[in-house]
N, C-alpha and C positions, 0 to 999 in steps of 0.2 A: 600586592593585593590591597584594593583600599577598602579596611576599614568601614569607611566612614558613608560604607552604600546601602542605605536605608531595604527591609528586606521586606517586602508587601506581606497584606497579610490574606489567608487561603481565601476571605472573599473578594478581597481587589484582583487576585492573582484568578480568579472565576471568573470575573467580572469583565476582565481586559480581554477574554477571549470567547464572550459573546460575540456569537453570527452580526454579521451589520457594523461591528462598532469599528470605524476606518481604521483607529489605532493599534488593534488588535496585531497580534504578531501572530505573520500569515503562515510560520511554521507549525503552529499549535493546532492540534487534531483532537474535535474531542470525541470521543468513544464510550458509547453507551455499552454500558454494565448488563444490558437485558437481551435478551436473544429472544426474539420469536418464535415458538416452536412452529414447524412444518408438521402442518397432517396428514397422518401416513393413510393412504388409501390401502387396506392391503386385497389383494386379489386372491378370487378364491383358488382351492388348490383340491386335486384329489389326489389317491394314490394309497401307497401303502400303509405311510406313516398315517395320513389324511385319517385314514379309515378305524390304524391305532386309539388315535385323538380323540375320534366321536366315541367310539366304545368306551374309552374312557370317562367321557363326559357322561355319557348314559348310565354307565355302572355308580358314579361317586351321586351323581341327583338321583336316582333312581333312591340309594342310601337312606342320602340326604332327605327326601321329599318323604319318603316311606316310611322309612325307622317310628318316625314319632306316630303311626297310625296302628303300628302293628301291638298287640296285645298277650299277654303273656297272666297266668294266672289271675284276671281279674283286672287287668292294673295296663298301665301304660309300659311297654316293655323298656323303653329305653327314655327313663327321668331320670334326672337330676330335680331335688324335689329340695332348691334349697329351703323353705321355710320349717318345714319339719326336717329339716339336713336328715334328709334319706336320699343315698342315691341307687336309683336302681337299673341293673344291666341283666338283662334278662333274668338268669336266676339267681343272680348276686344280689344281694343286699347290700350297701355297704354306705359306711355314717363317717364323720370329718374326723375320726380316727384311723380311718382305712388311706389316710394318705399316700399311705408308705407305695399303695399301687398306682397311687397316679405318677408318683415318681418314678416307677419302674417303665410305666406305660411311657412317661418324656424319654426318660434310657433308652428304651427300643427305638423310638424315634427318632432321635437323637444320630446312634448306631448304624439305623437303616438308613438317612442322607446321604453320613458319611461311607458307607459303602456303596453305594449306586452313585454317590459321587463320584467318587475313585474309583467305579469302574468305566461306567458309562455318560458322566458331566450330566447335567443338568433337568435329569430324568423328568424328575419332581414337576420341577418348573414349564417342562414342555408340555408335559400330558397330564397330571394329576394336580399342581396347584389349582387353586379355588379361585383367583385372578388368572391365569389361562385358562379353567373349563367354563368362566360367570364371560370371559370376553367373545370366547367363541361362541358360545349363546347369541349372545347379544349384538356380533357380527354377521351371524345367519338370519335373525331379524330385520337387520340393515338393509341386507342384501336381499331378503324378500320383498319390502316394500319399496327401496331404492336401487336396488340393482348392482352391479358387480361395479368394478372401480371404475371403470371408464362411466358407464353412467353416473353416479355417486358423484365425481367430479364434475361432469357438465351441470349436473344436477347443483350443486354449492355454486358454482363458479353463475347462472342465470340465473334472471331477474325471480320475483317473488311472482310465482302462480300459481293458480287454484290447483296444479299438480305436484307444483314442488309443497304449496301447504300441506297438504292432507296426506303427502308421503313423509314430509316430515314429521308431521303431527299423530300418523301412525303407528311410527316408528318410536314416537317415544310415549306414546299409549302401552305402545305393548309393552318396553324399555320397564315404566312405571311397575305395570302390574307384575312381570316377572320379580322386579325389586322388592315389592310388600309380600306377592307369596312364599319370598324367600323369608326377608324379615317373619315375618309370622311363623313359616318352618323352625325359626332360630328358636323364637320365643320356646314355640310349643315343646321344645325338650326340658322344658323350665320350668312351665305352666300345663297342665294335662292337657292337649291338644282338641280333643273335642270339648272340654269345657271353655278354651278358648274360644274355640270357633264360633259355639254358640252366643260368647259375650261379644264377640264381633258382630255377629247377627244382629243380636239386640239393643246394640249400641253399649253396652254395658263394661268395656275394657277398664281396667284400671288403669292408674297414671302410669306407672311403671312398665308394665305389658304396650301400653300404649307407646310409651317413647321407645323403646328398645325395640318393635317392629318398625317404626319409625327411622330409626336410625340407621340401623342394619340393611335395612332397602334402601336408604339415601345413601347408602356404603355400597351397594351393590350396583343400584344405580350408575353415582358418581364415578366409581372405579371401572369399572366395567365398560360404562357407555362413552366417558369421556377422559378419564387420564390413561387406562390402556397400558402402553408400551411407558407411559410415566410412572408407572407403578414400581415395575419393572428394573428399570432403569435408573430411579433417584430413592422410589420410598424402600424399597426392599434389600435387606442387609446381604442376601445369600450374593447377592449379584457382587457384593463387592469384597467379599471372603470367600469365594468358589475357588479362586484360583490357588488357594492355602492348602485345595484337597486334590488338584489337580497335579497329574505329574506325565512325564512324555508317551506313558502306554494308556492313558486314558482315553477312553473313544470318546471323541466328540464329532461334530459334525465337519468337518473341514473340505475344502476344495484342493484338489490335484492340481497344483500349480504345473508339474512335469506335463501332465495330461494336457492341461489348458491352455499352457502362455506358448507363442502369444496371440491373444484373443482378437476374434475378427470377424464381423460378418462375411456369408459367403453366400451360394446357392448349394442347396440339395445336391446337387448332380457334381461341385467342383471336386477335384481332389483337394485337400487342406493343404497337406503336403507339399504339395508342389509351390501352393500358394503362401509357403514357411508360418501357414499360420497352426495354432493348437485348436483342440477339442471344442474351446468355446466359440462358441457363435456370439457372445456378445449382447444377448437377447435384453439382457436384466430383469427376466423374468424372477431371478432367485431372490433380488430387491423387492420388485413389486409384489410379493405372496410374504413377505416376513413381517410379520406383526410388529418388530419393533422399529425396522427401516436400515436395516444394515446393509450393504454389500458382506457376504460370506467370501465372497472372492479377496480381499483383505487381511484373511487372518483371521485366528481365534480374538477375538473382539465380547468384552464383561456385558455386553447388552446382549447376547443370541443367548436365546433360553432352550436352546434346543429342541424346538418343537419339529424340525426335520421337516419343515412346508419346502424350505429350498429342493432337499434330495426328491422329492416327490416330483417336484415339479421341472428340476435341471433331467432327472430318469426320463420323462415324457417330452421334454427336447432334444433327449438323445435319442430316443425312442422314433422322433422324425424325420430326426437326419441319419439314422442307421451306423449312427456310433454306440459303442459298448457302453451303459451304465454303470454309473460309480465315480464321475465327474465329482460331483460333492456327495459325500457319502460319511457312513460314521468311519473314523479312522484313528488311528494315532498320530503324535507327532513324530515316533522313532518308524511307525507303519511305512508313513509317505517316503521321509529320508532315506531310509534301508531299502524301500520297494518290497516291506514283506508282504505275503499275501493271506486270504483273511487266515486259513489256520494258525499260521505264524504268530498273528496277529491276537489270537483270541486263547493261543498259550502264555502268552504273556499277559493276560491279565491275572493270574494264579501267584500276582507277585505278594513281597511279605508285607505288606500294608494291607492288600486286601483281606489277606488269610487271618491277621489279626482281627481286621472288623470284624469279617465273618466268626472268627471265635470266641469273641467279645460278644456281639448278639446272640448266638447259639444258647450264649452261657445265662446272659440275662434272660432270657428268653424261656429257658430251663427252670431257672430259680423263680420265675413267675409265674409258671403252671404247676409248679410244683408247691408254692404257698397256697395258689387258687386252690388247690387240690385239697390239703390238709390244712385249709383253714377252718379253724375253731368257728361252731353253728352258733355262737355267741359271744358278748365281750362282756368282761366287768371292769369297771373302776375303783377303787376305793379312796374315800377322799375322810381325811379326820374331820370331827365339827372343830371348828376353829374358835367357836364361841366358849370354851373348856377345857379345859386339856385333863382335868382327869374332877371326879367328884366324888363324896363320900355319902351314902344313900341308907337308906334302911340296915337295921343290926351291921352296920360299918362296912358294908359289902363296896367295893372302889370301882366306878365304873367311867369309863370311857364311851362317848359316841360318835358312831360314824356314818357315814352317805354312801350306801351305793348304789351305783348307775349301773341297772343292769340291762341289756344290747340284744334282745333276740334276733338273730342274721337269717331266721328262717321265715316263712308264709304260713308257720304254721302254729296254732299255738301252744305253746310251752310252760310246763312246772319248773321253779326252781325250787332247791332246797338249799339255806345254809348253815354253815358249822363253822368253829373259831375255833384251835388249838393254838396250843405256845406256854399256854403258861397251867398247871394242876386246878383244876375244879372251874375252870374259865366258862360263861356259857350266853346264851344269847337268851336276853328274859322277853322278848319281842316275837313279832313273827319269824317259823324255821322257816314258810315255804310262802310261794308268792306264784302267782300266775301274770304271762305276759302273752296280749294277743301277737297275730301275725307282726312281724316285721315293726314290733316297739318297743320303744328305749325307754325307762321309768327309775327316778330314784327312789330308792329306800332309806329310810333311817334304824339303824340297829342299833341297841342298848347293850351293850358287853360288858357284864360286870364278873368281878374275881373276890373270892371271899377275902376277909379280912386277914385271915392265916397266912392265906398262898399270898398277898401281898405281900407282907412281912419275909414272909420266904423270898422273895422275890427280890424286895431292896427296893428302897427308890429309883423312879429313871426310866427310862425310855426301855421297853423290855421289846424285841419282836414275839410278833405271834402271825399267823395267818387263816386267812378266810377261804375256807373250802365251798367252791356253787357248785352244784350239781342239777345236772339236767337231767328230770324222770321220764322215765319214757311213758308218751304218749298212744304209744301202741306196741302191741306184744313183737319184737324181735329187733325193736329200735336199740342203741344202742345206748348205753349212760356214758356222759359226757361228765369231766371234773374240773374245772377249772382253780388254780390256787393263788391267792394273791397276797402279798405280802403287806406287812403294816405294822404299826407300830401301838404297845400299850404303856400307857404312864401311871407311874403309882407313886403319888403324892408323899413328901418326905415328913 
């Protein structure tokens, strides 16, 4: 080996296998890092599932679009009211203490994935994701001003005319506006929805309301109208951990390769049979209808979202040729191998993975309706003044002060009353009672002082005691409410 052979450096060694330069060594290929994505056309599709899909699209905007209009005691039924941190769900009250149920609320969701993963793949993602119900919108759009894929393609593929402008230019008219009445739908669970409205009218938006329907429509827009099956495919995490929830009795969408292979066009009238060919015709009908661009005939493949556009559509090509349905259909992988059929098939999803989700959400599920249930119609804090810790006041009486925050959870308004035990002759020299209107949180400052005696009884130091609230009833057969909160009294050495 010599030594003594001088080694280029990465730009001469770039350099010598520029296009053109005669020197260049004719072995050297160079290979672009970038792939251009192909546009998927996809074609429209009816049918079962089809018909699945839109209802589900109509039920979650219907939600969506509605929720923030509908009204409830006076008040927007369904805010999130961060500036006054109230949030409100119909007849719940609930303030940035009540976290404990948004955690419960991820748990259930969390839960509910993982079990319609493990049974059925990809549920979520075919029919109720928010990038598959904003695409299929925004596809039927398409398709109304530009027409189904064959047109849609001629249509991209010719010159620029007064028909391809103003179809395109339609299209993302409407594109636009569906994106801001979304954005603004967003906003409005944030902002009272008709006081938005009206500062939209007005021109009156603030900065903030302003950017975040802004954004949220350029979100809806951009995703929706033009990354699509990119979404999908690169930005979305599920697509690349599904298969951690998937195991061989889960139904997914799959193709009958028994049924199928090997695939072949034919006529209507031949026997297949004779002609050693399978079930498929070959059509690639189940390609041109799948939003992300896959062949199903390939295999379970991390980009099919299960939207089940292929079984709809391969059902009404069998439907032609007077072959049985179920060519691609939801199936297992142990289904196909074994040749079981569907009962077999749908006994076995009663396996132990599923039974655990299902008893794990049951359970969550349980303990959440059951705090909803007996949750307390108010909250208290108590908080020490931290500017003190204890002071010696009139005839040597030793008093401590404290803050509290007290929480009305109800729409209606409430008396409190309080009381302090823990330590002999302890007593509050301030207000005992306080009123709070509907649904407001207000601090108090209380003076707790302890005679000079019960000190001394007492001893220096940190002593506990506790703060009794009491909620009076407001009307004859209400009930009294007590709440006790614990705390601490210091008596100066």
């Amino acid at each position: 080996m010599n030594t003594n052979t001088p080694i280029p450096s990465p730009a001469a060694a770039a350099a010598a296998t520029l296009p053109g330069d005669a020197d260049a060594d004719s072995s050297v290929t160079l290979v672009s890092l970038y792939q251009k994505q192909r546009k998927i056309y996809a074609r429209a599709v009816t049918g079962l599932f089809a018909r699945w899909r839109w209802a589900l699209v109509w039920f979650t905007q219907a939600l969506f679009y509605g929720l923030p209009w509908l009204m409830w005691n006076e008040r927007q039924a369904l805010l999130f009211d961060l500036v006054s941190r109230r949030f409100y769900i119909f007849g719940l009250v609930l303030y940035p203490q009540d976290l404990i149920y948004l955690s419960a609320l991820l748990m259930i969701s969390a839960y509910a994935l993982f079990l319609f993963t493990a049974v059925a793949g990809r549920l979520w993602c075919g029919y109720a994701c928010p990038q598959t119900v904003y695409t299929e919108i925004f596809m039927w759009i398409e398709r109304k001003f530009e027409g189904d894929r064959q047109r849609r393609m001629k249509l991209d593929e010719g010159p620029w005319t007064f028909n391809k402008l103003w179809r395109k230019s339609s299209t993302q008219l409407a594109w636009i506006a569906v994106g801001l009445w979304t954005g603004f739908s967003f906003v409005g669970y944030f902002t009272p929805i008709r006081s938005l409205g009206a500062s939209v009218v007005s021109l009156g938006l603030g900065p903030w309301e302003t950017f975040w329907i802004l954004f949220y429509g350029f979100a809806t827009y951009g995703n929706a109208g033009f990354m699509r099956e990119q979404v999908c495919k690169y930005m979305c995490p599920y697509a690349r951990f599904q298969s951690a929830m998937f195991d061989k009795d889960t139904l997914i969408i799959s193709y009958d390769q028994g049924r199928g292979e090997p695939r072949g066009s034919r006529s209507k009238k031949a026997d297949f049979k004779q002609l050693g060919l399978g079930e498929c015709v070959d059509c690639e009908l189940c390609v041109q209808v799948c939003p992300t661009g896959i062949d199903i005939r390939k295999g379970l493949q991390y980009e099919c979202i299960g939207c089940a556009a292929c079984v709809d559509v391969c059902d009404g090509v069998m439907d032609k040729m007077g072959y049985p349905r179920g060519l691609v259909r939801y199936a297992t992988q142990n289904g196909l191998a074994q040749g079981f059929d569907r009962q077999q098939i749908l006994r076995r999803i009663l396996r132990p993975r599923v039974l655990v989700y299902t008893a794990i959400l049951w359970i969550i599920l349980g303990a959440f309706a059951w705090s909803i249930a007996v949750r307390d119609p108010f909250r208290v804090d108590v908080v020490r003044d931290r500017s003190s810790l204890a002071r010696v006041v009139d005839d040597g009486r030793i008093e401590n002060v404290y803050r509290l925050q007290v929480m009305n959870n109800a729409e209606q308004q409430q008396r409190y009353r309080f009381t302090v035990d823990g330590l002999p002759a302890m007593v509050i020299t301030d207000r005992a009672e306080v009123t709070l209107g509907p649904a407001e949180a207000q601090w108090f400052t209380l003076h707790v002082q302890l005679p000079f005696e019960g000190g001394r009884q007492a001893g220096a130091g940190a002593h506990a005691i506790h703060f009794e609230i009491e909620r009076l009833p407001a009307h004859a057969g209400d009930r009294v409410v007590r709440l006790r909160e614990k705390s601490t009294f210091v008596v100066p050495r």
